[in-house]
C-alpha positions in Angstrom: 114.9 118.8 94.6 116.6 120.5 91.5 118.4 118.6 88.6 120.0 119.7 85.6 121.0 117.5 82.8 123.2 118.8 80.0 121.4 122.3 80.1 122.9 124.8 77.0 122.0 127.9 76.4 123.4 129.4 72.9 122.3 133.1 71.7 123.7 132.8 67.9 127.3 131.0 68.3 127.8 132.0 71.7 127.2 129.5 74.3 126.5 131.3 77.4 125.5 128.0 79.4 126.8 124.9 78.0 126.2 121.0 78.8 125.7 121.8 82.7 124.5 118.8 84.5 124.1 119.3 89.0 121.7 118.7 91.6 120.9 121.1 94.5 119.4 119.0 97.1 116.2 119.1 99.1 117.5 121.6 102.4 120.4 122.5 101.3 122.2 126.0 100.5 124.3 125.6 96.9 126.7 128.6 96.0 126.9 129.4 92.3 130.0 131.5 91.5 132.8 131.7 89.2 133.9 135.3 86.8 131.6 137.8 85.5 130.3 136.3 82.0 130.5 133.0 83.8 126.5 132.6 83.0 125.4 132.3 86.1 122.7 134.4 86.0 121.6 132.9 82.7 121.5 130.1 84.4 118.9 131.1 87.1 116.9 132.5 83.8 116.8 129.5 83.2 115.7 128.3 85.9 113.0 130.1 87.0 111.5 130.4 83.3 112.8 134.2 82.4 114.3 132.2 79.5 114.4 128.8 77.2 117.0 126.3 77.3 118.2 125.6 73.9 119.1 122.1 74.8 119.1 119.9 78.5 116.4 119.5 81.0 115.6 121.1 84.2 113.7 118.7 86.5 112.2 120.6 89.9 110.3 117.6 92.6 110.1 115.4 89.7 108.3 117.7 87.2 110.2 118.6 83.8 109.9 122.7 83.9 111.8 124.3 81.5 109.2 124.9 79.4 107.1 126.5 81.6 105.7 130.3 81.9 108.0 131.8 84.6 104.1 132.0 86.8 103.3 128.5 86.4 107.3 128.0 88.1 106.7 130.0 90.7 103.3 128.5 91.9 105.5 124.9 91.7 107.6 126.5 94.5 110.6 128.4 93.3 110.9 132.0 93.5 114.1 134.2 92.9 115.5 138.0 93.4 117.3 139.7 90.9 120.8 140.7 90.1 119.1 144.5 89.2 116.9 145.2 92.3 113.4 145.2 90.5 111.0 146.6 93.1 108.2 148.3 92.5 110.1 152.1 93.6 106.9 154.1 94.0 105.2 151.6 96.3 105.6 151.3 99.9 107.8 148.2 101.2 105.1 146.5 102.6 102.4 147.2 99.7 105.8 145.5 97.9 105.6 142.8 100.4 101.7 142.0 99.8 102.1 142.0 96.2 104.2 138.6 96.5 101.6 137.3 98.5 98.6 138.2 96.6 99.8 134.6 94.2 97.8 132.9 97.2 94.9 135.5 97.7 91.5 134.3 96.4 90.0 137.4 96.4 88.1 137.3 92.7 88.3 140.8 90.5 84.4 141.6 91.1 85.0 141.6 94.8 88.0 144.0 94.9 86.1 145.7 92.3 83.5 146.4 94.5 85.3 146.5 97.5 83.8 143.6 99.2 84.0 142.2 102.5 85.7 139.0 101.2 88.0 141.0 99.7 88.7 143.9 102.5 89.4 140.8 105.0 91.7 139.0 102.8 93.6 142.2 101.9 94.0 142.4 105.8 95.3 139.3 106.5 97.9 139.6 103.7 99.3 142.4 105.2 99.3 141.1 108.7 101.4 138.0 106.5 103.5 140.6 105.1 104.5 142.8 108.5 105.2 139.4 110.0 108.2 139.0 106.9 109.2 142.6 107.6 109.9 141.8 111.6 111.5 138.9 110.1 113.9 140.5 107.7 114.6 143.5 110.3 112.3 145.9 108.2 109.6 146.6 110.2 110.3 150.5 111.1 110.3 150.7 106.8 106.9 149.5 106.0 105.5 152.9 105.2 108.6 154.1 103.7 108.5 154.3 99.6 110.7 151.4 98.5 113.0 153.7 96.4 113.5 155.7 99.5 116.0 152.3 101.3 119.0 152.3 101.0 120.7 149.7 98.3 121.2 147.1 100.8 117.7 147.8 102.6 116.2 147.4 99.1 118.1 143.8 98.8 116.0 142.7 101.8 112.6 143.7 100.8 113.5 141.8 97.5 114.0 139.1 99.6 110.9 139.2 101.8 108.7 139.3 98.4 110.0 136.3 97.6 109.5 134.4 100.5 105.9 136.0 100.3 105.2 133.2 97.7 106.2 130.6 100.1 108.9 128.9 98.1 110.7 125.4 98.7 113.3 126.8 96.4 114.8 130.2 96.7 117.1 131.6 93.9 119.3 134.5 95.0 121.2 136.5 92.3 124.1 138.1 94.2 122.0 139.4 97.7 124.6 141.0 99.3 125.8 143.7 96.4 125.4 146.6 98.3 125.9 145.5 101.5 128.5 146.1 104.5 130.2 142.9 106.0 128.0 143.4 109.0 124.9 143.3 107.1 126.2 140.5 105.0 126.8 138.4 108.0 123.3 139.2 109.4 121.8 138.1 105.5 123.8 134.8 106.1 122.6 134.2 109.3 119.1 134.6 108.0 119.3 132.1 105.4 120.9 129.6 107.5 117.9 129.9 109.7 115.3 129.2 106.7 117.5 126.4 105.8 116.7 125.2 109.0 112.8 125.1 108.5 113.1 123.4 105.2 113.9 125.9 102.5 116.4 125.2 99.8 118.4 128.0 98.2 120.7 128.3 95.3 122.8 131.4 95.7 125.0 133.0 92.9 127.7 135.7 94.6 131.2 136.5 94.6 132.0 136.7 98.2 133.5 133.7 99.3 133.5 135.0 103.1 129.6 134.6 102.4 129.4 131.6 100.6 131.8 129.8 103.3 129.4 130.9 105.4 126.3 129.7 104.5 127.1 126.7 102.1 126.7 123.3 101.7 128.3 122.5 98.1 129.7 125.1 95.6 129.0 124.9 92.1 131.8 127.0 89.8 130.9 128.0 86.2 133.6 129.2 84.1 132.7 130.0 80.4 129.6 128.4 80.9 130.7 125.5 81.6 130.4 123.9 85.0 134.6 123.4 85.8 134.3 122.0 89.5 131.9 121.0 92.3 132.0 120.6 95.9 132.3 122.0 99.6 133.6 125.1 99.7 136.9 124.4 101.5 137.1 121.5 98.4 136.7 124.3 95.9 138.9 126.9 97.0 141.9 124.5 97.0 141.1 123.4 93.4 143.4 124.3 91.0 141.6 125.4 88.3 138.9 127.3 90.4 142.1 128.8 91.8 143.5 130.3 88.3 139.9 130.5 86.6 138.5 132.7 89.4 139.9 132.9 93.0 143.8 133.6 92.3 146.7 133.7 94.1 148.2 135.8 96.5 151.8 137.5 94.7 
């Protein structure tokens, strides 16, 4: 589903991604981890179109995207949270909800303008779609609630509902469970297993590997930005260099 080839990334002489080449196949969960500085989330800037490769290409279903406006990506099918939580704080959660669905309204300005029938029905039905992610996500008794209101880890979910509004193929999480306890944690990997299992794909960066044993088919580790190992996650946390680049030892 995803491929990079050789894909840089240099801001002056620093090369925060370098010459990373994997594939994240169709229904699968990849981990990205590896230090902080590693570039992963440069990477997934990358990805989704936040910012420009300076070399490499990024092919998603086919299609060469790294060129493209971060919209145009999303309407292709992949959608992302962010390693900041960027929710729209004075909204509601499900008026947060409805605005990651609105990509598929067809509502046209004059008729919200005017506050037309078309309009009033479609706004309806998008937050019928919306309350049905809530249930989904465990946030139903929040849907009135301000979003700044939630707690950290609350606020992680909602992030996560707004992007499965846009009804991706390919999910990009940036560290989901910061702010989290290991009981919510579990419940997020459960979750994501489950939309694995109706055909999304996901490409996760985070740094517990609890989580990422969890929910993983293949690890990717970036060190440097470089990419220094790939594969399962029992694989990578018996590779020596993942070992002393990232995991350690015990004394």
């Amino acid at each position: 589903m995803l491929t990079l080839k050789k894909v840089s990334r240099h801001f002056g002489g620093l090369a925060a991604v370098n010459n990373v080449s994997f594939q994240v196949q169709s229904n699968q969960i990849v981990g990205l981890i590896g230090p902080n500085g590693a570039g992963k989330t440069t990477l997934l800037n990358l990805i989704s179109g936040l910012d420009r490769a300076t070399q490499g290409e990024i092919i998603f279903k086919d299609l060469t995207i790294q060129h493209l406006m971060p919209h145009r990506i999303n309407s292709l099918g992949i959608a992302r949270t962010y390693q900041n939580i960027r929710l729209f704080s004075e909204m509601s959660v499900l008026e947060n909800v409805v605005v990651g669905l609105h990509c598929s309204g067809r509502a046209s300005l004059f008729e919200a303008a005017l506050w037309l029938p078309t309009y009033r029905n479609e706004e309806k039905h998008l937050k019928d779609q919306a309350m049905s992610l809530l249930q989904r996500l465990g946030l139903e008794e929040y849907a009135s609630s301000p979003a700044d209101a939630l707690s950290y880890g609350l606020q992680r979910r909602v992030e996560i509902a707004r992007a499965l509004a846009t009804h991706p193929a390919l999910l990009l999480l940036d560290e989901p469970t910061a702010g989290m306890n290991a009981a919510e944690t579990a419940r997020l990997g459960d979750l994501i297993l489950s939309l694995r299992e109706e055909g999304l794909t996901v490409l996760v960066i985070e740094h517990d590997m609890a989580f990422i044993t969890q929910v993983c088919d293949q690890v990717v580790v970036l060190n440097f930005g470089e990419v220094i190992s790939q594969g399962t996650p029992e694989q990578i946390k018996t590779d020596d260099l993942v070992v002393q680049a990232y995991l350690g030892t015990e004394e």
